[in-house]
C-alpha positions as CSV (number, residue, x, y, z in Angstrom):
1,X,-11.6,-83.9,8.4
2,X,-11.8,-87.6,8.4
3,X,-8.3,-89.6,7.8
4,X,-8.7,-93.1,7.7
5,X,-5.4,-95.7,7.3
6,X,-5.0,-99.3,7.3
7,X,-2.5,-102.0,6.9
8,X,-4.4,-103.9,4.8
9,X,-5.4,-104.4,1.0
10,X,-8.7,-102.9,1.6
11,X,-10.0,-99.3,2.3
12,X,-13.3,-98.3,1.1
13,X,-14.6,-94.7,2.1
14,X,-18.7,-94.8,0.8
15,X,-20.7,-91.0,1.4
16,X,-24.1,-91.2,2.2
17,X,-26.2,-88.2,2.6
18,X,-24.3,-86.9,5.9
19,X,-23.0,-90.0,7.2
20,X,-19.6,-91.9,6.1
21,X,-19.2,-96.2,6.0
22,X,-15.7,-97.2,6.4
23,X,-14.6,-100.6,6.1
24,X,-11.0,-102.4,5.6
25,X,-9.7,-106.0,5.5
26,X,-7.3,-105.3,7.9
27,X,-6.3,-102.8,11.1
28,X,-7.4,-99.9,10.9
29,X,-7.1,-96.4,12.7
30,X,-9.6,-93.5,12.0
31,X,-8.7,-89.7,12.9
32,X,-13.0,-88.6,13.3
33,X,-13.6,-85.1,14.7
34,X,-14.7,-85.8,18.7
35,X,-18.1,-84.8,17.6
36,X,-18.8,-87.4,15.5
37,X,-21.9,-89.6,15.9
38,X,-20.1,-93.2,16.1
39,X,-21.8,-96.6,15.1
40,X,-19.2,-99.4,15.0
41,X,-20.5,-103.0,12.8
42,X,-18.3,-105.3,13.4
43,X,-14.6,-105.7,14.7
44,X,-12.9,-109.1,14.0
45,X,-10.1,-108.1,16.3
46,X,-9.4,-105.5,19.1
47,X,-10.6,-102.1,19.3
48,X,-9.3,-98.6,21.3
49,X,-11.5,-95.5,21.3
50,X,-10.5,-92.2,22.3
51,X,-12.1,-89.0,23.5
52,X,-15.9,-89.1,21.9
53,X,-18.0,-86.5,23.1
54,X,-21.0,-88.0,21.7
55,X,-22.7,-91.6,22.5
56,X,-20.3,-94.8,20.7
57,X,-22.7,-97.5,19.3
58,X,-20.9,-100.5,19.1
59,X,-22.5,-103.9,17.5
60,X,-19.3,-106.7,17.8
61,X,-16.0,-106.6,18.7
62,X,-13.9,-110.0,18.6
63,X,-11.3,-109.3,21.0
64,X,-10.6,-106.8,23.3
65,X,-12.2,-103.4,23.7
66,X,-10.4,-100.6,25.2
67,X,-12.7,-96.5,25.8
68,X,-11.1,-93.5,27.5
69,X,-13.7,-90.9,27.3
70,X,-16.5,-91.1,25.7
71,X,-19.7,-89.1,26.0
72,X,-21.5,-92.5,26.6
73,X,-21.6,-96.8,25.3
74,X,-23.9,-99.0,23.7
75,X,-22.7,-102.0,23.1
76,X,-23.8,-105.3,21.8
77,X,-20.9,-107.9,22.3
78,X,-17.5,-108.1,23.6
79,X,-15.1,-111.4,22.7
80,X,-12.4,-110.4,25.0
81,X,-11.8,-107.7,27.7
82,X,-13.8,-104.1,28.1
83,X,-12.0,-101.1,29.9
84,X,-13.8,-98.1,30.3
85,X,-12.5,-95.0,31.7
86,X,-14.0,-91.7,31.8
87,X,-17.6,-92.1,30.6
88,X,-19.7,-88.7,30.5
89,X,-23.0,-90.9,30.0
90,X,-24.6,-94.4,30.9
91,X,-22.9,-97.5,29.6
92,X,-25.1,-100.5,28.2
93,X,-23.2,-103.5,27.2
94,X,-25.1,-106.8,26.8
95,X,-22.3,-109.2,27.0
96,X,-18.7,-109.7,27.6
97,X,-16.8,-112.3,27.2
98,X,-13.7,-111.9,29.3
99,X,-12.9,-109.5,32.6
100,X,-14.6,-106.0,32.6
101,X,-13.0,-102.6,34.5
102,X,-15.2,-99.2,34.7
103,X,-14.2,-96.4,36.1
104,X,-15.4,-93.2,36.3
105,X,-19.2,-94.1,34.8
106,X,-21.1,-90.6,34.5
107,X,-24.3,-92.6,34.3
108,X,-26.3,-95.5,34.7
109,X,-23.7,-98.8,34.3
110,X,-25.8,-102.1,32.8
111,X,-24.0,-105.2,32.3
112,X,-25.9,-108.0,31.1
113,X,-23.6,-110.7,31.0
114,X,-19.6,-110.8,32.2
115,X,-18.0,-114.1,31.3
116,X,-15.1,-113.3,33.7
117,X,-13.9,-111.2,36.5
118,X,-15.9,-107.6,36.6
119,X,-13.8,-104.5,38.6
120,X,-15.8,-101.1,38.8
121,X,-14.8,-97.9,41.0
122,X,-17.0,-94.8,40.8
123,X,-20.5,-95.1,38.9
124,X,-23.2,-92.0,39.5
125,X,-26.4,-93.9,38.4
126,X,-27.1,-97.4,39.0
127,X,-24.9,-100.7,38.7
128,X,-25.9,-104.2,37.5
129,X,-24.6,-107.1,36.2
130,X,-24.2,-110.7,35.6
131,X,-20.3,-111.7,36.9
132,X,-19.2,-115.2,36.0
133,X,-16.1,-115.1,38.6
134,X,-15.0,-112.1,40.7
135,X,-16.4,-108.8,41.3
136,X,-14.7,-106.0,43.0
137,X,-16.7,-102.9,43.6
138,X,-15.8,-99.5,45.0
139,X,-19.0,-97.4,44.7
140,X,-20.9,-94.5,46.5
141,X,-24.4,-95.3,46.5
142,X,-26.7,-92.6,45.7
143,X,-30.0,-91.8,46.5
144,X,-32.6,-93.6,44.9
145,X,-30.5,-95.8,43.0
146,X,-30.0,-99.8,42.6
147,X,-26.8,-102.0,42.3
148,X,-27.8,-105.5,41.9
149,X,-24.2,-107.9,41.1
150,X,-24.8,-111.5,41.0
151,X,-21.0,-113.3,41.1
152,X,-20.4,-117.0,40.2
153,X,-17.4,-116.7,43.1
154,X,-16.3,-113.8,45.8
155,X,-17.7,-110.2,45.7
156,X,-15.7,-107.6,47.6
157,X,-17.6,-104.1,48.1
158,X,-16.2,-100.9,49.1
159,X,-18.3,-98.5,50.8
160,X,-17.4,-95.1,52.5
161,X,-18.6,-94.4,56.1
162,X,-21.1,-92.3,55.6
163,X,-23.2,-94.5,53.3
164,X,-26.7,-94.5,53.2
165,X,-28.1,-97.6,52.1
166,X,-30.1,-101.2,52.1
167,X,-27.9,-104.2,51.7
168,X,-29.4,-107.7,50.9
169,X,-26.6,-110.2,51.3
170,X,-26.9,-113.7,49.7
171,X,-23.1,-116.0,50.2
172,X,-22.4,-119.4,48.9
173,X,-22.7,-120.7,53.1
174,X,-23.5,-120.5,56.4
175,X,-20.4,-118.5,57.3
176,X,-19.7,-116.5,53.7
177,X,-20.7,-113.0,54.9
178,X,-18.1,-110.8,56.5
179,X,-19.0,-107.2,56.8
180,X,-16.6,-104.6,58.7
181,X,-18.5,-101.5,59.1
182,X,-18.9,-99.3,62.7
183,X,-21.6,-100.5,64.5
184,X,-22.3,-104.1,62.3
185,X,-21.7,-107.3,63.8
186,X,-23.3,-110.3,62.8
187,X,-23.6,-113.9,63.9
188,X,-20.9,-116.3,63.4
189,X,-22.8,-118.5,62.0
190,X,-25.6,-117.3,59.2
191,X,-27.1,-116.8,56.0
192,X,-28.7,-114.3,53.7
193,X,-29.0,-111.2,55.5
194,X,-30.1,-107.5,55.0
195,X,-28.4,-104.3,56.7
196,X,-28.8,-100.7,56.8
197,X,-26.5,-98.3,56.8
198,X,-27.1,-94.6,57.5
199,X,-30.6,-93.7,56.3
200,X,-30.9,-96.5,53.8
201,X,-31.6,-94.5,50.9
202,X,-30.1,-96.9,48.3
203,X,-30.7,-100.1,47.5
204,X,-28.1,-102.9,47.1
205,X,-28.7,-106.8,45.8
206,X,-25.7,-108.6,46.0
207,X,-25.6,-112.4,45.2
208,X,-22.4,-114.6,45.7
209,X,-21.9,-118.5,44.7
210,X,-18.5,-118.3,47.4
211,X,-18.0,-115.3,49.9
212,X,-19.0,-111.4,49.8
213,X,-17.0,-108.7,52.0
214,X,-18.2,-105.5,53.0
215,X,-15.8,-103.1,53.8
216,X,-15.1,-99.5,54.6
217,X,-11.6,-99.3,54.9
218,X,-9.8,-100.0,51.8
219,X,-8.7,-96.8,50.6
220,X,-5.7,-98.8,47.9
221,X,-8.1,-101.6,47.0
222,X,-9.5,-98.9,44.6
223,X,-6.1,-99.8,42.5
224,X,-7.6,-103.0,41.7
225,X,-10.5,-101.6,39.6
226,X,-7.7,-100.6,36.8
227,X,-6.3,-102.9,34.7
228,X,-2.2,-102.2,35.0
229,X,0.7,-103.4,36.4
230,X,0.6,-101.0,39.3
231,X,-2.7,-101.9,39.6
232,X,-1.5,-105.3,40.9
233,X,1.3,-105.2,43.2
234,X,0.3,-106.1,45.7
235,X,-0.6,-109.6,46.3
236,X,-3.8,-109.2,48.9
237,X,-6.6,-107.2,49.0
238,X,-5.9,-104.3,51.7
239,X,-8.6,-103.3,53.5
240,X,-9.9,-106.5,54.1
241,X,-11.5,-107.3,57.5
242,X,-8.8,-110.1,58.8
243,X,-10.4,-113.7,61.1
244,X,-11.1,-111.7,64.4
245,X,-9.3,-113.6,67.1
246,X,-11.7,-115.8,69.2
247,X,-11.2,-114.8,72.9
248,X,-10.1,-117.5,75.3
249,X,-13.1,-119.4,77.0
250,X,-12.5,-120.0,80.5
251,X,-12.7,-123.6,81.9
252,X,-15.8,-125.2,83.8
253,X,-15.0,-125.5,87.1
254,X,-15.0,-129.5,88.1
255,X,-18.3,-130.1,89.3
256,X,-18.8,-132.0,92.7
257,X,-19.4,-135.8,92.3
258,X,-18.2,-135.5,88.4
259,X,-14.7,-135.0,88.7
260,X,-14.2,-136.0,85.5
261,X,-17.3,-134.3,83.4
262,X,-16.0,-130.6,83.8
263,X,-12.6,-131.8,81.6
264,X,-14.6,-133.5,79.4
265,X,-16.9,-130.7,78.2
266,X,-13.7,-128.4,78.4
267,X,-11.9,-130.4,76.0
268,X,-15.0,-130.5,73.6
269,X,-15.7,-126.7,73.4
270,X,-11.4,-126.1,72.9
271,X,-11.9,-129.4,69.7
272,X,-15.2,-127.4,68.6
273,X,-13.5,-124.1,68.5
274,X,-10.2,-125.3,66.9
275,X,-12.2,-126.5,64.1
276,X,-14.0,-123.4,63.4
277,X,-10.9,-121.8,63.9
278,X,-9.5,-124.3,60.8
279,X,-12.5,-124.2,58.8
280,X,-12.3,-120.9,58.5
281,X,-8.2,-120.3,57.4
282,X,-9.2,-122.7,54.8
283,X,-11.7,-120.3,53.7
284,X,-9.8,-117.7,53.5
285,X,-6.7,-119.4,52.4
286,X,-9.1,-120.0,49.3
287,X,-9.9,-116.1,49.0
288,X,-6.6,-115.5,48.8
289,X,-5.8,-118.4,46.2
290,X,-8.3,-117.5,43.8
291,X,-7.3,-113.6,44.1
292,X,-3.9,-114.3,43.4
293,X,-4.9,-116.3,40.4
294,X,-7.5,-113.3,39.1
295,X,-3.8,-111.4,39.2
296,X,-2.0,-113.5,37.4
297,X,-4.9,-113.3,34.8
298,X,-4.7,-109.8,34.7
299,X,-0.7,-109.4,34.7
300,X,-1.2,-112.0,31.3
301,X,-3.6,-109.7,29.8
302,X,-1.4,-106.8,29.9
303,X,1.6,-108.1,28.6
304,X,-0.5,-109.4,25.6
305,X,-2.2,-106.0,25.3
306,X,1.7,-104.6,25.1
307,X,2.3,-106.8,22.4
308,X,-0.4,-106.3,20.7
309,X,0.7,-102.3,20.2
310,X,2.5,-103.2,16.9
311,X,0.6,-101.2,14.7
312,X,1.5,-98.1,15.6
313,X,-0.4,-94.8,15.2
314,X,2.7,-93.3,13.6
315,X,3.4,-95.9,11.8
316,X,2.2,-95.7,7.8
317,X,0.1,-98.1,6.2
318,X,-0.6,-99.1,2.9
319,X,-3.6,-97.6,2.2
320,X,-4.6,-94.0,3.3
321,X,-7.8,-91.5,2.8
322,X,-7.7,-88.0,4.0
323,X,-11.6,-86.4,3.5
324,X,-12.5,-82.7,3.6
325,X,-15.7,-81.2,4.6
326,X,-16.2,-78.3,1.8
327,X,-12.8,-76.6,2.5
328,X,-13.6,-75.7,5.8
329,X,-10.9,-75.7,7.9
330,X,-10.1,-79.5,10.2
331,X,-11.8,-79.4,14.0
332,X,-10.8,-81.0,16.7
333,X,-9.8,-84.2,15.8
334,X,-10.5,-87.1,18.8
335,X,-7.6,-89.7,19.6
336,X,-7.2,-92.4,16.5
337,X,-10.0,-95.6,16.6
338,X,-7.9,-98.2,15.9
């Protein structure tokens, strides 16, 4: 059975052969059994999809874009925001115009373009995208597979310990690569650079304009990934290798017939030290600024995604179809498509 309703003037229900077009001036929520084959045109507004065993083709969706399970995504254009959760397939979209959140991708996750801030925890094939802002990653890399992120700003990666993989690390500077991992250290001062960790058997490209973090121990920055207000408490990223304290250099001892050169270089190395020390709290002070302010961007989104609930699934709307398939009795029906 197929029940469509819509608060609009406008409902049209048009059979052909096996397939059914819907269209409607207005919102719109669908009651499709979960095995439907899917293929959205066009949505002026926002869009929630629920529980689709099969693969959704969408071709444009104005605003905001919200999927929990799905058996897979194709999708042409997002306006606003995507949130995926619980995808039993790859997902494919080509461009988005706001922040992005997967979690749990069963496949492949292919991002062409994300205008915003792009937050992903757990994908089984292989990761890539295009990030205007942030990215905040929580992946285990699998054998054989690549993530390739290129961020406009920061990208903060979460890794377990036992990873096995190749990283090639590109930051916005000198000093824009901070990895805490057993066993890593790397030079104060450097650029691009590529690890291994365990047996290297993935591959992982990631490209910054400001500052990349590689981290192992961050088991509640996974929250982040979701888009909620728990999600957001917190007001830092835990997990988060802090500025390592730089140990105390002893002084030169004076040096005969120079009495006065020893205290010289002394007080050179402590100037030279004090402003890396600087340098560096500024950097981080400018982490934390712009992480706070990806919060507050997210916090806005979901009280305007509340709001936005108004046209409730219970609620009646002006125009109604209700659609039979030869008497047989209804299937499963999947969450409404609003």
């Amino acid at each position: 059975e197929i029940s469509a309703k819509t608060s609009g003037s406008k409902l049209e229900v048009t059979q052909s052969d096996d397939s059914f077009v819907i269209q409607s001036d207005d919102d719109l929520i669908l009651y499709l059994p979960c095995q439907s084959q899917l293929d959205v045109g066009a949505i002026a507004g926002d869009m929630d999809l629920r529980v689709f065993e099969n693969m959704v083709v969408i071709q444009s969706v104005g605003g905001d874009l919200q999927v929990n399970s799905a058996g897979g995504l194709k999708i042409n254009a997002i306006g606003g925001d995507l949130s995926c959760r619980t995808i039993n397939g790859a997902c494919q979209v080509d461009n988005v115009g706001g922040d992005a959140s997967l979690t749990d991708i069963g496949g492949e996750a292919r991002l062409g373009s994300v205008g915003a801030d792009l937050y992903v925890r757990g994908v089984d094939g292989a990761l890539s995208a295009q990030v205007g802002a942030d990215a905040v990653l929580f992946v285990t890399p699998a054998a054989e597979q690549k993530y390739k992120i290129n961020a406009g700003s920061d990208i903060l990666i979460r890794l377990p310990l036992d990873a096995s993989a190749n990283l090639n690390l590109t930051g916005g500077g000198m000093d824009a690569i901070r990895v805490n991992f057993p066993g890593v250290e790397l030079d104060e001062m450097h650029g691009p650079c590529q690890l291994t960790l365990g047996a290297g058997e993935a591959d992982i490209h990631l490209t910054a304009g400001s500052d990349i973090i590689v981290t192992h121990n961050a088991e509640e920055w996974q929250s982040m990934a979701d888009f909620g207000p728990e999600a957001w408490g917190a007001r830092d990223f835990p997990g988060v290798p802090p500025i390592p304290p730089i140990p105390p250099i002893p002084p030169i001892p004076p040096i005969p017939g120079m009495p006065n050169l020893a205290e010289e270089i002394n007080e050179r190395i402590h100037e030279r030290l004090g402003r890396q020390t600087e340098r560096m709290g500024r950097r981080m002070e400018e982490v934390g600024r712009r992480t706070e302010a990806a919060m507050r961007r997210a916090e806005q989104k979901i009280r305007a995604a509340e709001q936005r609930q108004r046209f409730s699934v219970g609620g009646g709307g002006r125009k109604q179809v209700n659609i039979n398939f030869g008497g047989q009795p209804a299937g499963p029906q999947s969450e409404p498509v609003s």
